[in-house]
Structures are given as structure tokens and as C-alpha cells.
N, C-alpha and C positions, 0 to 999 in steps of 0.2 A: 264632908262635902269636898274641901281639898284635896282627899286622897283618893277620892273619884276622880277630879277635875286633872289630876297625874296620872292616873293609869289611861285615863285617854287620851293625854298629849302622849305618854310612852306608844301607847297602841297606833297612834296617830303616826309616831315619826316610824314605827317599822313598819307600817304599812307602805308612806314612802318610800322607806329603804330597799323595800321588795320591789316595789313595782320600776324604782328606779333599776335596780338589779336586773330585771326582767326586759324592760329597754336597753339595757348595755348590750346584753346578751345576743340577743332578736338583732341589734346593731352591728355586732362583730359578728353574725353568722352573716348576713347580709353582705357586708365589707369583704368577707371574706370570698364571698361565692360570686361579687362582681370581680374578685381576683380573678380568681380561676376560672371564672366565663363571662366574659365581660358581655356587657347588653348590647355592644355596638358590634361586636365580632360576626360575620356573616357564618355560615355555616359553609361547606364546602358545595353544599349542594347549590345557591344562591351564588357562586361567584359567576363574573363573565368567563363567556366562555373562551375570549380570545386572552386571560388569561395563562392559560394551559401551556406547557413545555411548548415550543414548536418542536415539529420533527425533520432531524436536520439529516443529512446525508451517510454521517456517521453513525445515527442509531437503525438506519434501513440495512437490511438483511443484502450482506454483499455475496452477488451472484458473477464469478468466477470462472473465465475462460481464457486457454492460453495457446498460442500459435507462433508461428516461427520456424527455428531449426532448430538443432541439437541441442543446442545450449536451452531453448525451452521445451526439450522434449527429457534433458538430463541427463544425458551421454558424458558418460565420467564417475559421475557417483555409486558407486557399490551400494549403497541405498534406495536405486531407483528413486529416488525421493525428489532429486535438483533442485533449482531455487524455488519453482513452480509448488511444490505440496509443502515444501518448506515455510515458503510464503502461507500459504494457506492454512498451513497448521499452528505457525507464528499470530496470525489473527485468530483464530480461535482461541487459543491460551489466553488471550487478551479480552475474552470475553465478547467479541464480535461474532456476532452470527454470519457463517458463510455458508455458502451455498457453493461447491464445486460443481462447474459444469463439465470439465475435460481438458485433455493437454492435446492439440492438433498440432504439437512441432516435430518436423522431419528433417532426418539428419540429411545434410547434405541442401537444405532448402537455400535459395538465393532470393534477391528480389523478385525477379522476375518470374521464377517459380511459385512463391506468394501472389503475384499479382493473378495468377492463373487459378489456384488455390480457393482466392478469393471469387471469385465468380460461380464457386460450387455453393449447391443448395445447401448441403447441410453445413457447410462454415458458415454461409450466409446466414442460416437458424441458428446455430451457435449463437453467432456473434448477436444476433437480435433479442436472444433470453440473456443476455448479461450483461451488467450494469459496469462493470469493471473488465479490462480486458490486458492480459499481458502477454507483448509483443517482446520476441526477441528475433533480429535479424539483421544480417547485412556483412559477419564474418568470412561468410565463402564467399562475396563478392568482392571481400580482399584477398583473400588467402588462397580460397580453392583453386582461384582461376590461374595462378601461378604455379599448380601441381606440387603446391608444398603440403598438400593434405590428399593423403592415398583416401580410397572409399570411406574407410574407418574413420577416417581423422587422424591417425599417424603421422610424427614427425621424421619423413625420410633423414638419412643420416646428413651430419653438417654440411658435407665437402658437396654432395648436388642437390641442397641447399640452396646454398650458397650462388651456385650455377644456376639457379631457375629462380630464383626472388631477389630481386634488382630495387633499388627507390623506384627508377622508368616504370616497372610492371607493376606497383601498389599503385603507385599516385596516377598512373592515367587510367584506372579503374573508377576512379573517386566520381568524377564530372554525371557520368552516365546510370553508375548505382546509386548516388546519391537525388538524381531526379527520379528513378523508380522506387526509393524510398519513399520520397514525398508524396508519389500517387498512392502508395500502401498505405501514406497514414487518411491521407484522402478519403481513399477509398473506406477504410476501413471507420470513417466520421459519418461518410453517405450512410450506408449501411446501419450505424447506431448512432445517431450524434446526438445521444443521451449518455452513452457510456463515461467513465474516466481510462485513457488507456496509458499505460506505464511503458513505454519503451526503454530497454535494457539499452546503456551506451555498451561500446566498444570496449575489452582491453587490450594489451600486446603478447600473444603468448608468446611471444621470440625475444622478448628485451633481455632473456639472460645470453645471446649469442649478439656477439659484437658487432658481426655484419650487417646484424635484421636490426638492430635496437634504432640508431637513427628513423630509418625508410619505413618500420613498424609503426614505431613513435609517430613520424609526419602523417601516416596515412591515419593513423586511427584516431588521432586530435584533430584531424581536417573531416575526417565522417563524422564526429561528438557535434562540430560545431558545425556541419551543413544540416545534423539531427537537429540540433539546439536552435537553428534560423527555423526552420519548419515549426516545431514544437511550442516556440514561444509565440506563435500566432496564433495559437489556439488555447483555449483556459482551460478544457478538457481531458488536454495531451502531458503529460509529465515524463521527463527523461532520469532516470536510475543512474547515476553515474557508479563505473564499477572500476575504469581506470587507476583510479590511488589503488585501491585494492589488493591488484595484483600485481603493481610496480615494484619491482625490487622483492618482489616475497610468492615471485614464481613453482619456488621447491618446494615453498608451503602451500599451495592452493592448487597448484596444476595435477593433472591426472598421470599417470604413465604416458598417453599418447603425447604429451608436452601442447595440449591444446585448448582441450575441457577443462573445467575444476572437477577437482575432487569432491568429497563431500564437504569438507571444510571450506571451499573455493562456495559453493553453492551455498554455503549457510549465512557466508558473511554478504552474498548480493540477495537472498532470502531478507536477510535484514534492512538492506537499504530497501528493498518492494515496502517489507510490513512499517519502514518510516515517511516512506511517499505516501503511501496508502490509508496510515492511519494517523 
């Protein structure tokens, strides 16, 4: 009778022992699978919806139109590329979707010739399909008017130079281009004042000639900074500065005609567009 009365306390305690085993078990699978999906976790399909990324300007598909003069049409570069596809192709490396619409810059373009430009239908469509817009202009209304730039853009030789480009004939250009700038950028806000537009500053292409270098200097810092009072009144409007650029490092950037950049001139203001822009 007492070795009855043990084999069913033995049978007794492993039968505990199992079923306590069996709750451990059941327990740590549990434990474990509130781990890895916890009961309060929503699913992705239940969250709000204002949750969500917003979509900010930088992930919108940049739509891409450019006008001016030479400088944004790319006169200089043996590339045909200028800062314009430069640009363009600078943001796409970067994984920015773009969209090119066209380069409408013409050599020899002034203010005033822009302002005219601007009243055509198809810049006016242009400029309306694009979200981004890049402006260069306002060099031949220093320079050309002084017959220091033949058709081409040619730098006639120094000595009637010298004889036709005065401080007098830069700086009293400034007052009156600088007001038909300001309608350009105006105008060109009327038209899309949804866009962001990048105006290209000014540089000197004469600071390696000692006559031009002051009179250069004064006018081209006096247009930067009548650009810069226009520009900074508007949140839209952003100025590219390219003066440091090519100060002092002329022979590196300049084209043969001693005007345009080269392609290397055109890669490094490329570079300052794809740091405004992106």
C-alpha cells in the first residue's frame, strides 16, 4: 500500500512538472511574439493620414527653362553644354527629377531686348510650364553699348579698348539698365509667380587689363547690388553670384574671345545654380 501511495505522489509531481513545462513554454512563445508584434502597434494601413511625408518642393519634379543672352544660351563652351545643361544635368546626378524645357538665350540680348522677348507667346508658354526659371542678363548693357564686344563677343585689341571703355561710359549705363532689369524680373513674376527664378550676377571679363579693372569692378558690383535690392524683395527670386569666380582666375575660365567662360568658366557657375537650386 505504501508503494502505491509513492508511485502516485511520483506520478503526481511529473505530471506537475509537465504541465508546469507546458505553461513556460505557451509563455515564452507568447512574450516573444508580443516582442516582435506588439498588440498596440497599428498597422500601417490604420495610421492617420496626415501622418505621411509632406511633399515639399524639393521632391516635385523640376521643370526647367532658360533665357537671356549668351551667357545663357553658352557661347564659349566647345561643349555647347554652358551652365544651362550643366545645371541641369548637375541635378539629375543628384537624383532630382528634371524636366528640361529649353534655352531661349540670344547672343547679343540686352535688357531691353528681353523686355520685348518677353511679350512673345511662346516665352510667355515657356515660362508658364516651369516651375524654375534661369535668367541671365544684363552684360551687353554694360559692355556692348561701349563697342567693346564686336557681333561675336570679341575682345578688340587693348589700345581701342582702351579708347572706347571709360569708368564715364560703364557707370552712366547702370541707372537706366538697372530699372529695365527690375521690370524683367517683374515681369517675368507677372507671368509665373509660382516659379523660383535664379538670376546669374555679373563678372568682370576685363580685370586682367589695368585700365578696365577699377571701371569693370565699379560697374559690375553697382549692377550685383541694384540685382540684389530687387531680388531681396521677393522670396522667389534668388541671385547666383559668379563674381569671386572669375576674379583673378580670368585665363582659367575665360573663353578665347576674353568674354564668355569656357567650359570650365561654365561648370563652376553650373555649380553655384545646382547650390541655389538644390
Amino acid at each position: 500500500m505504501a508503494l502505491n501511495d509513492s508511485n502516485w505522489t511520483w506520478r503526481t509531481i511529473s505530471l506537475i512538472s509537465i504541465i508546469t513545462t507546458i505553461i513556460l513554454i505557451v509563455g515564452l512563445v507568447y512574450a516573444v511574439k508580443d516582442i516582435i508584434y506588439p498588440v498596440g502597434e497599428a498597422s500601417e494601413t490604420n495610421l492617420p493620414q496626415q501622418t505621411a511625408a509632406p511633399v515639399t518642393e524639393t521632391t516635385k519634379k523640376l521643370k526647367v527653362v532658360a533665357l537671356g543672352d549668351s551667357l545663357a544660351k553658352g557661347t564659349g563652351d566647345n561643349t555647347g553644354e554652358g551652365f544651362v545643361k550643366r545645371t541641369v544635368s548637375g541635378l539629375s546626378a543628384k537624383g532630382i527629377e528634371v524636366d528640361f524645357l529649353g534655352n531661349m538665350g540670344i547672343n547679343g540680348l540686352t535688357t531691353a531686348g528681353l523686355q520685348s522677348k518677353l511679350e512673345e507667346d511662346g516665352v510667355d508658354y515657356a515660362l508658364h510650364m516651369a516651375n524654375v526659371i534661369l535668367l541671365s542678363i544684363g552684360g551687353n548693357d554694360l559692355f556692348k553699348d561701349s563697342n567693346i564686344l564686336q557681333n561675336s563677343g570679341a575682345l578688340q585689341s587693348e589700345s581701342t579698348t582702351d579708347q572706347e571703355l571709360t569708368p564715364e561710359s560703364l557707370l552712366a549705363a547702370l541707372p537706366e539698365a538697372a530699372a529695365r532689369l527690375g521690370k524683367v524680373l517683374e515681369k517675368i513674376m507677372e507671368i509665373n509667380p509660382n516659379a523660383q527664378i535664379y538670376y546669374m550676377g555679373l563678372y568682370n571679363p576685363f580685370g586682367d587689363i589695368p585700365d578696365l579693372l577699377v571701371p569693370g569692378n565699379q560697374a559690375v558690383t553697382k549692377w550685383n547690388n541694384a540685382a540684389m535690392e530687387i531680388i531681396n524683395k521677393h522670396s522667389n527670386m534668388t541671385l547666383v553670384p559668379t563674381f569671386d569666380l572669375f576674379n583673378k582666375h580670368l585665363d582659367k575660365y575665360l573663353s578665347t574671345d576674353h568674354f564668355h567662360p569656357n567650359g570650365d568658366g561654365y561648370q563652376r557657375i553650373g555649380e553655384r545654380f545646382i547650390q541655389a537650386i538644390h
